[in-house]
C-alpha positions as a Markdown table, in Angstrom:
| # | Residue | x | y | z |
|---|---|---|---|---|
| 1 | Unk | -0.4 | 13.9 | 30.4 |
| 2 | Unk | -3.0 | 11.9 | 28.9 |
| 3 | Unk | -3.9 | 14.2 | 26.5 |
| 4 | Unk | -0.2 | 15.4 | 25.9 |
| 5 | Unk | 0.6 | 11.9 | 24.2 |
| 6 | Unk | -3.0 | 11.3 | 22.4 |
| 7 | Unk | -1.8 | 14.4 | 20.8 |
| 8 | Unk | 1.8 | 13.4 | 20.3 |
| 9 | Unk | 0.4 | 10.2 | 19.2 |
| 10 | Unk | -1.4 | 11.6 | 16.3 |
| 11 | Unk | 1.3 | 14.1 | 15.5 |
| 12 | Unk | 3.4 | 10.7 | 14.2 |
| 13 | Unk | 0.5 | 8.8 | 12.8 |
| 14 | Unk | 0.0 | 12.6 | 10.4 |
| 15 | Unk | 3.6 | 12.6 | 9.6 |
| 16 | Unk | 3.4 | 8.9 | 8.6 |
| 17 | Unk | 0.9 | 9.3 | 6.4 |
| 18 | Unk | 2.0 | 12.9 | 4.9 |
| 19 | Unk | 5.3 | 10.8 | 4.1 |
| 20 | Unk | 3.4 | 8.3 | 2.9 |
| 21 | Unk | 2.1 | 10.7 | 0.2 |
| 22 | Unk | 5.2 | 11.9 | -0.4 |
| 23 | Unk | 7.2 | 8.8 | -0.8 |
| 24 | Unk | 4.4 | 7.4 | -3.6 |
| 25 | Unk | 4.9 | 10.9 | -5.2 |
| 26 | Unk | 8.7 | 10.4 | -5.1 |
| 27 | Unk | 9.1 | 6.9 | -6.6 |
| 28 | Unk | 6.7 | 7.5 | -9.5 |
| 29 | Unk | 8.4 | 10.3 | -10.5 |
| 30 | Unk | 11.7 | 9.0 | -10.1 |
| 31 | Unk | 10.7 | 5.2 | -11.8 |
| 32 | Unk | 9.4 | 7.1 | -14.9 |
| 33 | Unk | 5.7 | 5.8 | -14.1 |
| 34 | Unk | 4.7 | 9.0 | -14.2 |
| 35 | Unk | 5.1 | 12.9 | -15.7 |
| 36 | Unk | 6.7 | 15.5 | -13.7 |
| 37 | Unk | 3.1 | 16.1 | -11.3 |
| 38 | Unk | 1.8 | 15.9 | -8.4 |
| 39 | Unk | -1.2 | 13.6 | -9.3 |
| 40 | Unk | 0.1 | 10.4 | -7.6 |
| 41 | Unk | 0.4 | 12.5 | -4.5 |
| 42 | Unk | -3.2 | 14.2 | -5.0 |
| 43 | Unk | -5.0 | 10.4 | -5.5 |
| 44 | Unk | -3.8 | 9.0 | -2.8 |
| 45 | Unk | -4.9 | 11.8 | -0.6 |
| 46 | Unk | -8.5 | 11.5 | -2.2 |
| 47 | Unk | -8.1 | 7.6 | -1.2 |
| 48 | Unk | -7.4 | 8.7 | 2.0 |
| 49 | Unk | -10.0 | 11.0 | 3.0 |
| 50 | Unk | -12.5 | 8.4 | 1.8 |
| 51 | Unk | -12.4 | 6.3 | 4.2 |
| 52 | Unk | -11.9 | 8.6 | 6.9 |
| 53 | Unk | -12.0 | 6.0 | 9.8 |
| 54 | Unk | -8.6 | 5.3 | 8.4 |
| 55 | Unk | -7.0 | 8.0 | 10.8 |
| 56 | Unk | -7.5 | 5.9 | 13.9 |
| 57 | Unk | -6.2 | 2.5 | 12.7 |
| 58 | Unk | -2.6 | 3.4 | 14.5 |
| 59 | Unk | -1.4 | -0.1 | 13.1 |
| 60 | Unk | -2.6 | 0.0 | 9.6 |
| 61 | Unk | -1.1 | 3.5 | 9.2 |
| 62 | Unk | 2.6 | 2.1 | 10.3 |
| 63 | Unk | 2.0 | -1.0 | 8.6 |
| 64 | Unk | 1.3 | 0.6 | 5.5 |
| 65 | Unk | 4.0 | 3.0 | 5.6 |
| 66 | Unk | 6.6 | 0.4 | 5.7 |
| 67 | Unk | 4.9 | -1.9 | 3.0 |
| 68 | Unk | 5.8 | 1.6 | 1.0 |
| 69 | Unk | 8.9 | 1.6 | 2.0 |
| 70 | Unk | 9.5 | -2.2 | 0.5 |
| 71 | Unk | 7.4 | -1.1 | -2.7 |
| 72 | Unk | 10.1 | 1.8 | -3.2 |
| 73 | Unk | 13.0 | -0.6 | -3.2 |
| 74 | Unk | 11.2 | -3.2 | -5.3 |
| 75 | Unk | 10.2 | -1.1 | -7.9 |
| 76 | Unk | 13.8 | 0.5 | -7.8 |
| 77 | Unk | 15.3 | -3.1 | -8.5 |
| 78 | Unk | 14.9 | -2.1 | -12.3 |
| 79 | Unk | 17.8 | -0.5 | -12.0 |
| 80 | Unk | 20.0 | -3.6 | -11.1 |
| 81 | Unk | 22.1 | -1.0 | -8.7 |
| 82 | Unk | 22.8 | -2.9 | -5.2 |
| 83 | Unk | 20.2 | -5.6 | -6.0 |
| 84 | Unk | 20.8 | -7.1 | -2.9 |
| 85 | Unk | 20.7 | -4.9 | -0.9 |
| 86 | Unk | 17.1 | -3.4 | -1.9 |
| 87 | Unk | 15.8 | -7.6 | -1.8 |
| 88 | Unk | 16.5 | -7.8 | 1.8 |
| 89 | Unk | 15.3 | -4.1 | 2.6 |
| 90 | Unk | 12.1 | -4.7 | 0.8 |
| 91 | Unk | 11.4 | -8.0 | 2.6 |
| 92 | Unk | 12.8 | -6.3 | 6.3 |
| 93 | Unk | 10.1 | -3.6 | 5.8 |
| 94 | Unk | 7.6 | -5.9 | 4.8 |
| 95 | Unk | 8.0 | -8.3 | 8.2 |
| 96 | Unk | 7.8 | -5.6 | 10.2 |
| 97 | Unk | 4.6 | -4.3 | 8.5 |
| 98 | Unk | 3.2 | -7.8 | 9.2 |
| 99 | Unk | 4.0 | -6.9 | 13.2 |
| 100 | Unk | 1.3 | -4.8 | 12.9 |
| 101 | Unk | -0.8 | -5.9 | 10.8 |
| 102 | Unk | -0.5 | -9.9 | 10.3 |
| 103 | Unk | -1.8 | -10.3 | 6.5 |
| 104 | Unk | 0.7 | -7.3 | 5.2 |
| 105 | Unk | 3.0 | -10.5 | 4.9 |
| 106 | Unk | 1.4 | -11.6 | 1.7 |
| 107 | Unk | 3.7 | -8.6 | 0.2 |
| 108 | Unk | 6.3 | -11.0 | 0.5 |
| 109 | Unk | 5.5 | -12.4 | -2.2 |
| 110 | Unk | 6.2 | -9.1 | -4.7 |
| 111 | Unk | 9.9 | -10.0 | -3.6 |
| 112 | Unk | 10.0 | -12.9 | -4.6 |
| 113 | Unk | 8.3 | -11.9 | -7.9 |
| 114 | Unk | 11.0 | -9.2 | -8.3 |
| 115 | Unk | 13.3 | -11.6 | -7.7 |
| 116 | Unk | 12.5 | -13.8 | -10.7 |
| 117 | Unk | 11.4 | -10.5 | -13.2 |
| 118 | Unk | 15.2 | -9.1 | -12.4 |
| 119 | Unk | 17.8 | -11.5 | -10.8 |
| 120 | Unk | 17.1 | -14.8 | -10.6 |
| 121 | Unk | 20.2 | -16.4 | -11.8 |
| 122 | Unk | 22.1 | -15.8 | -8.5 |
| 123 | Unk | 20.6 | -18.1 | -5.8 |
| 124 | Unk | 22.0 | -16.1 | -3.1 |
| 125 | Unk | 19.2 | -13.6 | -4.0 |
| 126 | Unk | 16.5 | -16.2 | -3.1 |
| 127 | Unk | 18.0 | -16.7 | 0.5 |
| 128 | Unk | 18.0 | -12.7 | 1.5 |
| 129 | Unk | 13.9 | -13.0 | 2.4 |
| 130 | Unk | 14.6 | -15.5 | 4.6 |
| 131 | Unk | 17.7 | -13.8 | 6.3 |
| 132 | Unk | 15.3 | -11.0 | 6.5 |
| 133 | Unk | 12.8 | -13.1 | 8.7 |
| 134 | Unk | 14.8 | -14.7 | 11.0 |
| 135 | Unk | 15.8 | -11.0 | 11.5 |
| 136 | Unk | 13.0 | -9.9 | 12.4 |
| 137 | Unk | 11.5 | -12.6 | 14.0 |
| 138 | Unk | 14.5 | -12.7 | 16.7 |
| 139 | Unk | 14.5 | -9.4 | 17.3 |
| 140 | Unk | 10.1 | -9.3 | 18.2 |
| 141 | Unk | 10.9 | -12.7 | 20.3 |
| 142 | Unk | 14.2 | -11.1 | 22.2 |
| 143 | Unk | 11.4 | -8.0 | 22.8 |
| 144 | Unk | 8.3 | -9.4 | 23.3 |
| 145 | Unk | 9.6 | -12.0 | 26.3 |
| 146 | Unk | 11.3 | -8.9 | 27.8 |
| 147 | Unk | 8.7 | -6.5 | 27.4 |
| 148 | Unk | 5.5 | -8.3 | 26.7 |
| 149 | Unk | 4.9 | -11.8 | 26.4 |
| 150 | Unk | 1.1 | -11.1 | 25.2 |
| 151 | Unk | 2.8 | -9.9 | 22.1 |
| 152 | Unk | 3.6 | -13.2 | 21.0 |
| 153 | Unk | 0.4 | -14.5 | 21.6 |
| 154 | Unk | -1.8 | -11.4 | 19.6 |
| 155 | Unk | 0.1 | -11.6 | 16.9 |
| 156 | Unk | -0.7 | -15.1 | 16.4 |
| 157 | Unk | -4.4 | -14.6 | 17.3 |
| 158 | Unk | -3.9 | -12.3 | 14.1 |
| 159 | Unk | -3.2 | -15.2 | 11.6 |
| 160 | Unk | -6.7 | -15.9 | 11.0 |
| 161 | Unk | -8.7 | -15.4 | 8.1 |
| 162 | Unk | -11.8 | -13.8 | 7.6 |
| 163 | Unk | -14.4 | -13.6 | 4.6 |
| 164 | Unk | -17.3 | -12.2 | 6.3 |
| 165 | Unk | -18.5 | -8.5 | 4.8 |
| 166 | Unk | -20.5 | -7.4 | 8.5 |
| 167 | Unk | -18.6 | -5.0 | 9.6 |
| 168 | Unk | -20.5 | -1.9 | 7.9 |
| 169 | Unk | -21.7 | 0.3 | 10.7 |
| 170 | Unk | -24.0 | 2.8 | 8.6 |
| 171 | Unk | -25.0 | 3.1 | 4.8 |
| 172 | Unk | -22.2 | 5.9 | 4.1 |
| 173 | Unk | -19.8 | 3.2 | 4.4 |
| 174 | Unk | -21.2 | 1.1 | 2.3 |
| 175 | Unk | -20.9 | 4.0 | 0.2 |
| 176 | Unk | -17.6 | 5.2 | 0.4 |
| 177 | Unk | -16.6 | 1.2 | -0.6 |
| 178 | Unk | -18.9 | 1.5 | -3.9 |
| 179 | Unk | -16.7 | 4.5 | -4.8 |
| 180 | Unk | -13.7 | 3.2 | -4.5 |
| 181 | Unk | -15.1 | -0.3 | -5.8 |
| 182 | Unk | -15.7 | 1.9 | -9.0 |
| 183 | Unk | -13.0 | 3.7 | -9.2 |
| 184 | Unk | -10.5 | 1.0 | -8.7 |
| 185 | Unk | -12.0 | -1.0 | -11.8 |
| 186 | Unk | -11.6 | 2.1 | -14.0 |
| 187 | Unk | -8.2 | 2.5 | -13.3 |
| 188 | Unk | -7.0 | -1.4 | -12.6 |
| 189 | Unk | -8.3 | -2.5 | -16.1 |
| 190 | Unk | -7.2 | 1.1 | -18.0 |
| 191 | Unk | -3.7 | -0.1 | -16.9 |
| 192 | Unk | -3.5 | -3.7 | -17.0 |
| 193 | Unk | -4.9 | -2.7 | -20.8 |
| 194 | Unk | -2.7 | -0.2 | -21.5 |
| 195 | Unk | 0.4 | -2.3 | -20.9 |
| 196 | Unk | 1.6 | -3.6 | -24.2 |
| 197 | Unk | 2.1 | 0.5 | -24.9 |
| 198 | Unk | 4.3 | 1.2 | -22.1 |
| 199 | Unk | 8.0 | 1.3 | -22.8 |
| 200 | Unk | 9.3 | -2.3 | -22.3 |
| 201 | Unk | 11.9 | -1.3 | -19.8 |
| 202 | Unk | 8.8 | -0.4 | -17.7 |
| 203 | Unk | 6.9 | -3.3 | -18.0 |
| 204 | Unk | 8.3 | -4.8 | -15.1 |
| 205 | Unk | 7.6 | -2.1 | -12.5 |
| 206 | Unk | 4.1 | -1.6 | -13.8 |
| 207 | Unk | 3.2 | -5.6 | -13.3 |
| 208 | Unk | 4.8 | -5.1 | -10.0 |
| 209 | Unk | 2.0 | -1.5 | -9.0 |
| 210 | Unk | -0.5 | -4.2 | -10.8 |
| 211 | Unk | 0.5 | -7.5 | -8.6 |
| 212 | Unk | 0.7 | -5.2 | -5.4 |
| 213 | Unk | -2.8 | -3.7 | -6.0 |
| 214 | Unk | -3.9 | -7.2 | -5.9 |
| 215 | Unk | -2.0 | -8.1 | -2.9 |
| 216 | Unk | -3.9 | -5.4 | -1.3 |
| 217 | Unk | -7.4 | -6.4 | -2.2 |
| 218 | Unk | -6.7 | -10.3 | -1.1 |
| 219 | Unk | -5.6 | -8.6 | 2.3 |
| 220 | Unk | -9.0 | -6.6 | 2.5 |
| 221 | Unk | -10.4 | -9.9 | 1.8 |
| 222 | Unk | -9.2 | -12.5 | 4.1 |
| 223 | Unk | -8.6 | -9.7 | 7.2 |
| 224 | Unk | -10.2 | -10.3 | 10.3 |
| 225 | Unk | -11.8 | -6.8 | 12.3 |
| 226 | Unk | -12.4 | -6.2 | 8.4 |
| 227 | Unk | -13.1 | -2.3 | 8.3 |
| 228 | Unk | -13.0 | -0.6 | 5.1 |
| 229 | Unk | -9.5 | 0.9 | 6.1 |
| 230 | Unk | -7.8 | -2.1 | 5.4 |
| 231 | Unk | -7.8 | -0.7 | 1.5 |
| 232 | Unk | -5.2 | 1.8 | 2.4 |
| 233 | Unk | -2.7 | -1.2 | 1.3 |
| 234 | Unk | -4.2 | -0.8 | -2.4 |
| 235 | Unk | -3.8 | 3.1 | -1.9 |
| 236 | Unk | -0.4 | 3.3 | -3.5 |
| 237 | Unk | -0.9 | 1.1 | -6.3 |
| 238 | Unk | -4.0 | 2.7 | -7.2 |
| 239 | Unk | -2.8 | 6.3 | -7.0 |
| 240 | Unk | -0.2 | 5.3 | -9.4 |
| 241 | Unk | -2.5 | 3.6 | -11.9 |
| 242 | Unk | -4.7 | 6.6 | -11.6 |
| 243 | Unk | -1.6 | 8.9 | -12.6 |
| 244 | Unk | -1.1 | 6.8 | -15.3 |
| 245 | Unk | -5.1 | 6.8 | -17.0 |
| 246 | Unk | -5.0 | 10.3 | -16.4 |
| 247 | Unk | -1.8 | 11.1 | -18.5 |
| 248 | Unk | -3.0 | 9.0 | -20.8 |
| 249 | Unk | -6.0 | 10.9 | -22.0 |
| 250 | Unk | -5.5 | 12.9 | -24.6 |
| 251 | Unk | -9.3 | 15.0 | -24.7 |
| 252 | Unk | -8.6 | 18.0 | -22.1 |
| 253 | Unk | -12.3 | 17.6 | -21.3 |
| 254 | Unk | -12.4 | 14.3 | -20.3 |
| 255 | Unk | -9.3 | 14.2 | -18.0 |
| 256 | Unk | -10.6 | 17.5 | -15.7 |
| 257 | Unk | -14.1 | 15.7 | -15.5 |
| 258 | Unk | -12.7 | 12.8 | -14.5 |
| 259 | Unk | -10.5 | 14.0 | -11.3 |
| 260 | Unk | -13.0 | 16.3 | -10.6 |
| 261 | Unk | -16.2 | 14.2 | -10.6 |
| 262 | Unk | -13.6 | 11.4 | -8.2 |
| 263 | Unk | -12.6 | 14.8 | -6.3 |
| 264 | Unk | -16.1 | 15.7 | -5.2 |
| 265 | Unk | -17.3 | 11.8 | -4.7 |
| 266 | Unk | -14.2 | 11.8 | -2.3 |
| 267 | Unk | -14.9 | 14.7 | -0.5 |
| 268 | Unk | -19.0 | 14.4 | -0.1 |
| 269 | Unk | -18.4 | 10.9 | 0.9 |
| 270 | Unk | -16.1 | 12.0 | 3.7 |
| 271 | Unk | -18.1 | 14.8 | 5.2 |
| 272 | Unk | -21.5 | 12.3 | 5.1 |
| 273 | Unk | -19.1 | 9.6 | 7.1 |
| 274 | Unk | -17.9 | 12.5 | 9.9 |
């Protein structure tokens, strides 16, 4: 029976993070941030299998998927359709994210951004966070006292900060973070560069990848049981800047060399972390 549900159990945590891949692929396509590919989907999977302990962080995974899940109705905001509406989904998905992983809240803050980038000027759109909260803080009361009171009581234990770098258990780690250390500066400051030339009704969205990336990286910071998995929060926003330096090279060369040098440092530094 045991073995029955371990395997269910990682059936779902797959599917979550095959959706995951799917979802990034989906709203860069559909915001314009990208070309008609598959790239955003491809870098993310590359993120993923670099840190390959992040297939048995059950709560990271589902944490990160719904952080996705508010990213995709923030960055759709542009389109001013049903602002409302996509405020308090964004900031739903991103409470519940923080119920499994505390620091996830920070994200909270990209709402409040979108907010001011896109609509602003009606003050009922500042309250819908807040409604969203409440929400979800009754509900995980109402459930924990009937269910588990210890609930309460870890979550809270999970408000702590951390700044300490000891959690490396072997040099291949330490590895795999250089990589992605490397990798994220190419592609953070290629973007954040290239931002005067995007089209201006873009702008907004691409601060918003920028600002989330950001978001991630404090939350890698300041996380207690620090592992390197934690980056899977910066995975999106990455794979999305990544997209976008790759598109943007013109030399033919230059842009297969590039994914495929980050292809093979991906995939050696998995197999030496196994």
């Amino acid at each position: 029976m045991d073995s029955a549900m371990g395997i269910v159990k990682k059936g779902i945590l797959l599917a979550l993070l095959i959706a995951s891949l799917f979802i990034t692929n989906f709203v860069t396509k559909r915001n314009g941030l990208s070309k008609d590919n598959t790239f955003a989907f491809y870098f993310f999977f590359l993120f993923v299998i670099l840190f390959p302990t992040s297939f048995d962080n059950t709560a990271l995974i589902v944490s990160n998927f719904f952080i996705i899940l508010a990213l995709r109705r923030l960055i759709s905001l542009q389109s001013l359709l049903t602002p409302k509406e996509k405020i308090f989904d964004a900031s739903l998905w991103i409470f519940v994210a923080a119920l499994f992983h505390f620091w996830s809240i920070l994200f909270i803050v990209l709402v409040f951004v979108s907010i001011i980038l896109h609509v602003s000027r009606d003050y009922r759109n500042w309250l819908l966070p807040y409604i969203a909260f409440f929400t979800v803080a009754l509900i995980f009361v109402f459930f924990a006292l009937l269910f588990d009171k210890a609930l309460l009581a870890q979550t809270i234990d999970n408000a702590v900060v951390n700044l300490k770098f000891d959690y490396f258990t072997n040099k291949y780690q330490n590895i795999a973070l250089s990589i992605y250390a490397a990798i994220a500066v190419l592609f953070s400051f290629s973007q954040v560069f290239s931002l005067s030339s995007k089209s201006l009704i873009l702008h907004s969205s691409y601060k918003k990848i920028i600002l989330s990336f950001v978001i991630g990286i404090i939350i890698f910071v300041i996380s207690p049981n620090k592992s390197n998995s934690i980056l899977m929060y910066t995975f999106m926003p990455l794979a999305v800047m990544a997209t976008n330096y790759i598109e943007g090279v013109q030399v033919k060369w230059v842009k297969e060399t590039t994914t495929i040098l980050i292809t093979v440092f991906c995939l050696l530094s998995f197999f030496l972390q196994l």
